[in-house]
C-alpha distance (Angstrom), angle and dihedral (degrees) to the residues before:
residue distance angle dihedral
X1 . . .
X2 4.11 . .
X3 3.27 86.7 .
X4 4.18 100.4 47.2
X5 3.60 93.4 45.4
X6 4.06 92.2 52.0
X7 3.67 89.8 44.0
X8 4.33 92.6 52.0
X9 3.74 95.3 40.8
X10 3.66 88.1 49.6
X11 3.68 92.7 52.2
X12 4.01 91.6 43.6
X13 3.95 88.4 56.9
X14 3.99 90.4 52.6
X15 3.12 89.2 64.6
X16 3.95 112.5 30.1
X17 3.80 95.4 157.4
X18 3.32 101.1 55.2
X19 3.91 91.6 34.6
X20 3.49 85.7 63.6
X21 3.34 108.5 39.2
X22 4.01 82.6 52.4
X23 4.13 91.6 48.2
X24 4.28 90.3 50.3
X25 4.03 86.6 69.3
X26 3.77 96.6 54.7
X27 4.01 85.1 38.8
X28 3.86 102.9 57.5
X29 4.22 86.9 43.5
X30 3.94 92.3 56.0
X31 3.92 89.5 31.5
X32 4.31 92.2 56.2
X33 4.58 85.1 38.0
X34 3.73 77.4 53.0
X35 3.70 105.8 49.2
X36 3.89 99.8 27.1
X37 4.13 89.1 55.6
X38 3.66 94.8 41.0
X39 3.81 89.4 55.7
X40 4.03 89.3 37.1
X41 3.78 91.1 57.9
X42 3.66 92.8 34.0
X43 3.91 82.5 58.9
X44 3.81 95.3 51.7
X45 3.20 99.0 46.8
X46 3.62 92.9 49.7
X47 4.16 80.4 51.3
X48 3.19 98.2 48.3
X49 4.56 98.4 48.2
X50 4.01 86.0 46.4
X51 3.57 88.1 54.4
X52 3.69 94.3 40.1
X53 3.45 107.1 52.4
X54 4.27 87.3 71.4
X55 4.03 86.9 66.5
X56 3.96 121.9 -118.4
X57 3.85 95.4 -88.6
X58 3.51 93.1 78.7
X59 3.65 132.5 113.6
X60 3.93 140.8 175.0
X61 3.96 135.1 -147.5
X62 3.85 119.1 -166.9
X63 3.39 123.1 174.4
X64 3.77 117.9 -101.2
X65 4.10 130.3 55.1
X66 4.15 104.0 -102.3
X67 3.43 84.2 -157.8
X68 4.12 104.6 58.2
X69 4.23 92.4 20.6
X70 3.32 108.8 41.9
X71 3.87 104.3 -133.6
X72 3.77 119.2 41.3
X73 3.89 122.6 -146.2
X74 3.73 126.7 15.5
X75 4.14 98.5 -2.8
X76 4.22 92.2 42.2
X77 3.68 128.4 78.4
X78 4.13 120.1 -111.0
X79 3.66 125.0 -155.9
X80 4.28 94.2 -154.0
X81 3.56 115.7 18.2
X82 4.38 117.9 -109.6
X83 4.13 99.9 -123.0
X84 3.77 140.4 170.7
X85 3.72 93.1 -87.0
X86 3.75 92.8 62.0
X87 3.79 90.9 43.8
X88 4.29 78.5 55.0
X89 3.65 88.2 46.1
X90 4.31 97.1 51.6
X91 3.86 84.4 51.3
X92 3.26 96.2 63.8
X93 3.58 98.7 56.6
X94 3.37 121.1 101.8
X95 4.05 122.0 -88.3
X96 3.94 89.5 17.7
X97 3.76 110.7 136.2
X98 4.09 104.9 176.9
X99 3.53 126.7 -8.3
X100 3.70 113.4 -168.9
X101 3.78 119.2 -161.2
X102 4.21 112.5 -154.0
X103 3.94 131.2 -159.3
X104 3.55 112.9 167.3
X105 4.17 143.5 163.3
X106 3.92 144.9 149.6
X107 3.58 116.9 -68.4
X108 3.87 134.2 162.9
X109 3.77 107.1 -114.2
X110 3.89 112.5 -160.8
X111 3.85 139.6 -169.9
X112 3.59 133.7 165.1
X113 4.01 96.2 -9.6
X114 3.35 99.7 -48.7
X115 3.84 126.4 89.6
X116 4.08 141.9 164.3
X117 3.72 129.1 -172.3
X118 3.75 115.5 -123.7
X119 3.80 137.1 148.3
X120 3.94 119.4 -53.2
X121 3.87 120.3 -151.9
X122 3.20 124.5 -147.8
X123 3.95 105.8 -154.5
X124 3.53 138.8 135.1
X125 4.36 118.6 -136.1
X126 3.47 93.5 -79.6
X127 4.14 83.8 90.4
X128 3.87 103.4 98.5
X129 4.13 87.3 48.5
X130 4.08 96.0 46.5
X131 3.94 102.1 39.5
X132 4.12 95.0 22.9
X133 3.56 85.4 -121.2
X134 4.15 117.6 151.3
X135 3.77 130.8 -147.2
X136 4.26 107.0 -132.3
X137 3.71 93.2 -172.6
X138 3.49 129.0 34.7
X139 4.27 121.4 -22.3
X140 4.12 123.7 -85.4
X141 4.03 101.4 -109.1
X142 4.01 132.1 -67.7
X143 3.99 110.4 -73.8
X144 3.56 118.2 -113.3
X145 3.77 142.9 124.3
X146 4.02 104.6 -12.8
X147 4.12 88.9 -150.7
X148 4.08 85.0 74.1
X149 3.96 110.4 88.8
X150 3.78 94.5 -142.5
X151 3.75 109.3 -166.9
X152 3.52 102.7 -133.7
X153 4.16 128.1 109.3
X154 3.81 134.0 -161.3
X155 4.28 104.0 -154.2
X156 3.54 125.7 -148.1
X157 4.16 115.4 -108.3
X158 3.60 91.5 -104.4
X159 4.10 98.2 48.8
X160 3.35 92.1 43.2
X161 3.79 90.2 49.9
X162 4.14 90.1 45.9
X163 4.04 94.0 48.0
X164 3.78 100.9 44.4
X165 3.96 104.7 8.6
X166 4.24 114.5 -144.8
X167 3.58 79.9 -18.5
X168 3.87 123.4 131.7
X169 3.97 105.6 -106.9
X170 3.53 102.3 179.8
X171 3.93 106.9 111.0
X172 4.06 93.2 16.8
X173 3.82 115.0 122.4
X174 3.80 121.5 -140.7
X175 3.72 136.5 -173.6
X176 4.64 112.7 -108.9
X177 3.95 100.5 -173.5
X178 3.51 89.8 -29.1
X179 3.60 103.2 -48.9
X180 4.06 120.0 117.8
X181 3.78 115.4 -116.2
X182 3.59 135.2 174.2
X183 3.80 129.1 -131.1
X184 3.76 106.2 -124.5
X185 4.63 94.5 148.8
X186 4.16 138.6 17.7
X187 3.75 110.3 -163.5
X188 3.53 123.8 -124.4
X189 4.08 106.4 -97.5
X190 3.66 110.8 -95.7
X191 3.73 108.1 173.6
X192 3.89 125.2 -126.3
X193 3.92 125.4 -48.5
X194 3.85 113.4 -151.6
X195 3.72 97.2 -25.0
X196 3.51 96.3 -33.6
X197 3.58 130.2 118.1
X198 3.35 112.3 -143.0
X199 3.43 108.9 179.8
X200 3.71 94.5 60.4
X201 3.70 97.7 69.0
X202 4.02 140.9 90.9
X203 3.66 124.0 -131.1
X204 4.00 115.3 -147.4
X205 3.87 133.1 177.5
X206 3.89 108.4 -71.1
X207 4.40 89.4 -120.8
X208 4.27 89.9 45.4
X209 4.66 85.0 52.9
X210 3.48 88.5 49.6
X211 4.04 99.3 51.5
X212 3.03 89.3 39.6
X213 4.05 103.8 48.8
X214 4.16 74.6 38.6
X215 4.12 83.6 -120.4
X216 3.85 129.1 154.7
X217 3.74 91.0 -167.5
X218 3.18 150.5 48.8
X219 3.86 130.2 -112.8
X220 4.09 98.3 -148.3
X221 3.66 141.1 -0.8
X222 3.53 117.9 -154.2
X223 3.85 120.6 -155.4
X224 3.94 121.6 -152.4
X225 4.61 94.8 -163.6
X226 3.77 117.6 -172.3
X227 4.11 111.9 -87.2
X228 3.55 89.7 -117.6
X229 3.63 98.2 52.9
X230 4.02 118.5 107.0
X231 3.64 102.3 -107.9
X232 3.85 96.9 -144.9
X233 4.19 89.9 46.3
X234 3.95 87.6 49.8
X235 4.01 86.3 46.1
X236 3.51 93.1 48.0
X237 4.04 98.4 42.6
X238 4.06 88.1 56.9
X239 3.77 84.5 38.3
X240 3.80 94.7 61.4
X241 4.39 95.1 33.8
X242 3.74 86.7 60.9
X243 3.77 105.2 44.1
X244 3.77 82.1 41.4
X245 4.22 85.6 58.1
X246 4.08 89.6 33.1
X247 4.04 92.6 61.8
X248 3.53 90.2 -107.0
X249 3.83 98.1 -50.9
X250 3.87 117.1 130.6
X251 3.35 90.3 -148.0
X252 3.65 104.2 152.8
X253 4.19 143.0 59.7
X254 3.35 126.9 -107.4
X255 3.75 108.0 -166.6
X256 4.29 121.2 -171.8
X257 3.76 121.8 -164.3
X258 3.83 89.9 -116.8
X259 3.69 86.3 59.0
X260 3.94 96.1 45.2
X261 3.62 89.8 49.3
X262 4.21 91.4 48.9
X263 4.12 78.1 51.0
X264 3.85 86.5 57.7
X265 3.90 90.2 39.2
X266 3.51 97.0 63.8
X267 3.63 97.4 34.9
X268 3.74 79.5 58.4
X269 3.60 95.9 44.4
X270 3.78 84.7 59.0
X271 3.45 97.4 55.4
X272 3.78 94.3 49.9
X273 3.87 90.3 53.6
X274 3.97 90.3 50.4
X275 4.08 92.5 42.1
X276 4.49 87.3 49.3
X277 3.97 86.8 42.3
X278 4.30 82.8 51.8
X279 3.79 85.0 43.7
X280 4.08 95.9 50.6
X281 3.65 89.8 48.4
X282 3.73 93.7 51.6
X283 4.03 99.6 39.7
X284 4.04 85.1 42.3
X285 4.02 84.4 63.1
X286 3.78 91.5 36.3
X287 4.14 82.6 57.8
X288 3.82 102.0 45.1
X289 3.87 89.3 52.5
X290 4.09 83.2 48.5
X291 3.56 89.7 52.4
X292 3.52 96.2 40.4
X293 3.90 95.5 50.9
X294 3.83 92.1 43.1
X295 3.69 91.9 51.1
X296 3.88 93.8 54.6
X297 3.58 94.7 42.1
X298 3.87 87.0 61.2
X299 3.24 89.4 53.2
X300 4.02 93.4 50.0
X301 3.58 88.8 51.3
X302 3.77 112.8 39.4
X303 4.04 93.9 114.3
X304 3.89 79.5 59.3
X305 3.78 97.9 52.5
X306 4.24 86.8 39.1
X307 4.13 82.1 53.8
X308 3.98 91.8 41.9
X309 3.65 84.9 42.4
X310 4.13 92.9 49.6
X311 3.79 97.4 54.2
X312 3.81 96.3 45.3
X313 3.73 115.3 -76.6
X314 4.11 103.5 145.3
X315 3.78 125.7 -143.9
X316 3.53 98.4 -97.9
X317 4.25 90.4 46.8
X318 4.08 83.5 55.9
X319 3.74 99.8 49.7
X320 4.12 89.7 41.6
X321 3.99 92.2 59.3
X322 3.65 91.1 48.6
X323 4.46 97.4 43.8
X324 3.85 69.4 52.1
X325 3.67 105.9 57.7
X326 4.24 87.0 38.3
X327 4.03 89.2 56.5
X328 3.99 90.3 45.3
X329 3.17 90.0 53.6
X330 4.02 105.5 43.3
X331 4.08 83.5 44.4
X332 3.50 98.0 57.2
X333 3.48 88.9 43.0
X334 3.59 88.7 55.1
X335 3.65 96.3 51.5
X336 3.97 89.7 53.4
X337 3.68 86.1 54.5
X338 3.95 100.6 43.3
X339 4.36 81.9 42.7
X340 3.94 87.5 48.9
X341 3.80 91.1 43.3
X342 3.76 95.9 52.6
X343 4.01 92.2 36.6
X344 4.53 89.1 57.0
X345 4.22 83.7 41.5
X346 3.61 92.2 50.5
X347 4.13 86.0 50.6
X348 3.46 91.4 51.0
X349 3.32 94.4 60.8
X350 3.17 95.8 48.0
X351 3.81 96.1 52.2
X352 3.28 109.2 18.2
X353 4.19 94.7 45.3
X354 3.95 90.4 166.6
X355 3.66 88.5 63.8
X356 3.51 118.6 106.7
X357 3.92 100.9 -139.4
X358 3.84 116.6 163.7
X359 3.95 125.5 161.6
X360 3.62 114.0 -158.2
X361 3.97 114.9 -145.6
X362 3.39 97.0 -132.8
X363 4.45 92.6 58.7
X364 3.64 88.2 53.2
X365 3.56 95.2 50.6
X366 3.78 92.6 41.7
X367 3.86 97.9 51.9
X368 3.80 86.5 56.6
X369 3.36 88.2 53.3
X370 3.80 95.4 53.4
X371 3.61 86.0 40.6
X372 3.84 92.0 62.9
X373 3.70 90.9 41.9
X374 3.54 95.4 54.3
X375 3.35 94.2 48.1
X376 3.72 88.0 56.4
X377 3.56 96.7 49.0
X378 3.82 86.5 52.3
X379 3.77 96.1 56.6
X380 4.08 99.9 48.7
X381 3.53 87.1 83.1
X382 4.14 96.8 50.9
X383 4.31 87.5 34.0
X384 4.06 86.5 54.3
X385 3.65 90.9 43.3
X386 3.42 95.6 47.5
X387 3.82 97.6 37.3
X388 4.34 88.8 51.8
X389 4.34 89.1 56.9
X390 4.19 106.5 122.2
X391 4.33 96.9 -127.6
X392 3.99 87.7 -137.4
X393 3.54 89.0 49.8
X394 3.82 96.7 41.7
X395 4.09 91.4 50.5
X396 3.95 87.9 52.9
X397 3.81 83.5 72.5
X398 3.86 95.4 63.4
């Protein structure tokens, strides 16, 4: 193996150009299987902590069936409206812990001449306990009946920071689409969560959204069920209570995080097909300029396989050195591409740091792997050629 490995590294620096040329194929396929999958995992882990953080024992309900509609919630039709009184109804059910019903729009919040319009939710207290969020100043307002339009807000860290500055808020009234509320919380900053940003938002009693979006339902509820609860029998028990209140119509969605993150599954399923279809195109090219290099070379250097041939060398010796020089050359090409992969990914994160870019140890290993095989694969063709010359006939060409 000394010996093969001196011979195709030898041969590869005769011809540096051409190696190289040859090698930048294989490169840019593993470089883009690189890249693409970092960012692809990068993305689904991203998915799957945003989703996370709200616990497994949580469900939603939007109004409209995905299944006969189309698009559930606020862009899907609805045959009976989802309201507080069947938010009521799901908390009484048995192994319910919070249920937390959820109108919400784009206002203009203002305070003290200035003002910005950003997203208004319509909650009740039960917020820190449903979406793990936590108040840092102050407390959202005492629970009670969720049909009275208390006029009291909790801002977001960056609202509260655009409206009154450093600025103590707690106690200051501002003006939600119109309507006078006073500051009695600001949240602790949390960042965005799939494209939203969360932190520049108000939260407002359920009843006071509603008025004031001029609603008579609500867009979500959100259901917090005991962790040792059967999801399917707590599915099925709110299932049944709101055809029951429907008229027999199943016209609403009931969404699980297991089936959110099969959602994200498949979407990333998807993208891993499309990035190994990028990555066949590429290493295909990568192996036709393989091939064609290797079968040129042969042809360069068929006195030397006639003299190799002359003083010994069998068949099987002559197509090994050549399968040789292919996989040298499709491996180093694939550690340019895995070293050029990792090099743009480490860029990325530096410049782009809201980019979710993670490379798992076992791609990188893998698409050096494939690059080797491929490379192999490429020279059989050249080896065979090679290995089938007649030595007396292969001399003549000196």
């Amino acid at each position: 193996m000394r010996d093969l490995l001196t011979l195709a590294f030898g041969a590869l620096a005769r011809y540096r150009l051409r190696s190289l040329l040859s090698m930048l194929g294989i490169a840019i396929g593993v470089g883009s299987v690189i890249l693409l999958t970092s960012i692809g995992e990068g993305t689904r882990l991203y998915l799957l902590d945003q989703f996370m953080q709200f616990g497994t024992n949580l469900l939603q309900i939007n109004p409209g069936k995905a299944e006969t509609m189309g698009l559930p919630g606020v862009l899907g039709g609805t045959t009976h409206k989802l309201t507080l009184d069947d938010a009521q109804a799901i908390e009484r059910l048995p192994q319910m812990e919070t249920v937390l019903p959820l109108a919400f729009g784009m206002a203009r919040v203002e305070a003290e001449g200035r003002g910005r319009s950003v997203y208004i939710y319509g909650v009740t207290p039960a917020v820190p306990e449903v979406w793990k969020f936590r108040v840092r100043q102050g407390a959202f307002w005492p629970a009670g009946d969720p049909r009275r339009g208390q006029f009291m807000t909790v801002l977001g860290p960056k609202l509260k920071r655009e409206l009154f500055g450093s600025a103590n808020a707690l106690g200051r009234f501002v003006h939600i689409g119109g309507t006078r509320f006073r500051v009695v919380g600001v949240m602790e900053p949390k960042g965005q969560f799939v494209g939203f940003d969360i932190d520049d938002g108000a939260y407002i009693p359920v009843a006071s959204a509603m008025k004031i979006f001029n609603q008579d339902e609500l867009q979500e509820i959100d259901v917090v069920f005991s962790s040792s609860a059967s999801v399917d029998r707590v599915v099925e028990r709110i299932r049944h209570l709101l055809i029951d209140r429907h008229r027999g119509n199943e016209d609403f969605t009931i969404t699980t995080q297991a089936a959110m993150m099969d959602v994200f599954a498949n979407v990333m399923n998807i993208i891993t097909m499309a990035v190994g279809a990028i990555a066949a195109i590429s290493l295909l090219v990568g192996s036709i300029g393989i091939l064609t290099m290797m079968w040129i070379a042969v042809g360069e250097r068929t006195a030397e396989i006639g003299l190799v041939r002359a003083i010994g060398a069998s068949r099987q010796q002559v197509q090994m050195v050549f399968l040789v020089e292919a996989g040298a050359l499709s491996t180093l090409g694939g550690l340019m591409g895995l070293l050029g992969g990792l090099g743009i990914c480490a860029v990325l994160r530096g410049f782009v740091p809201g980019l979710p870019v993670h490379t798992p140890v076992l791609y990188a290993v893998l698409a050096v792997v494939i690059s080797l095989a491929t490379g192999l694969l490429s020279g059989v063709a050249p080896a065979r050629r090679a290995a089938a010359l007649d030595p007396i006939e292969a001399l003549h060409t000196e």
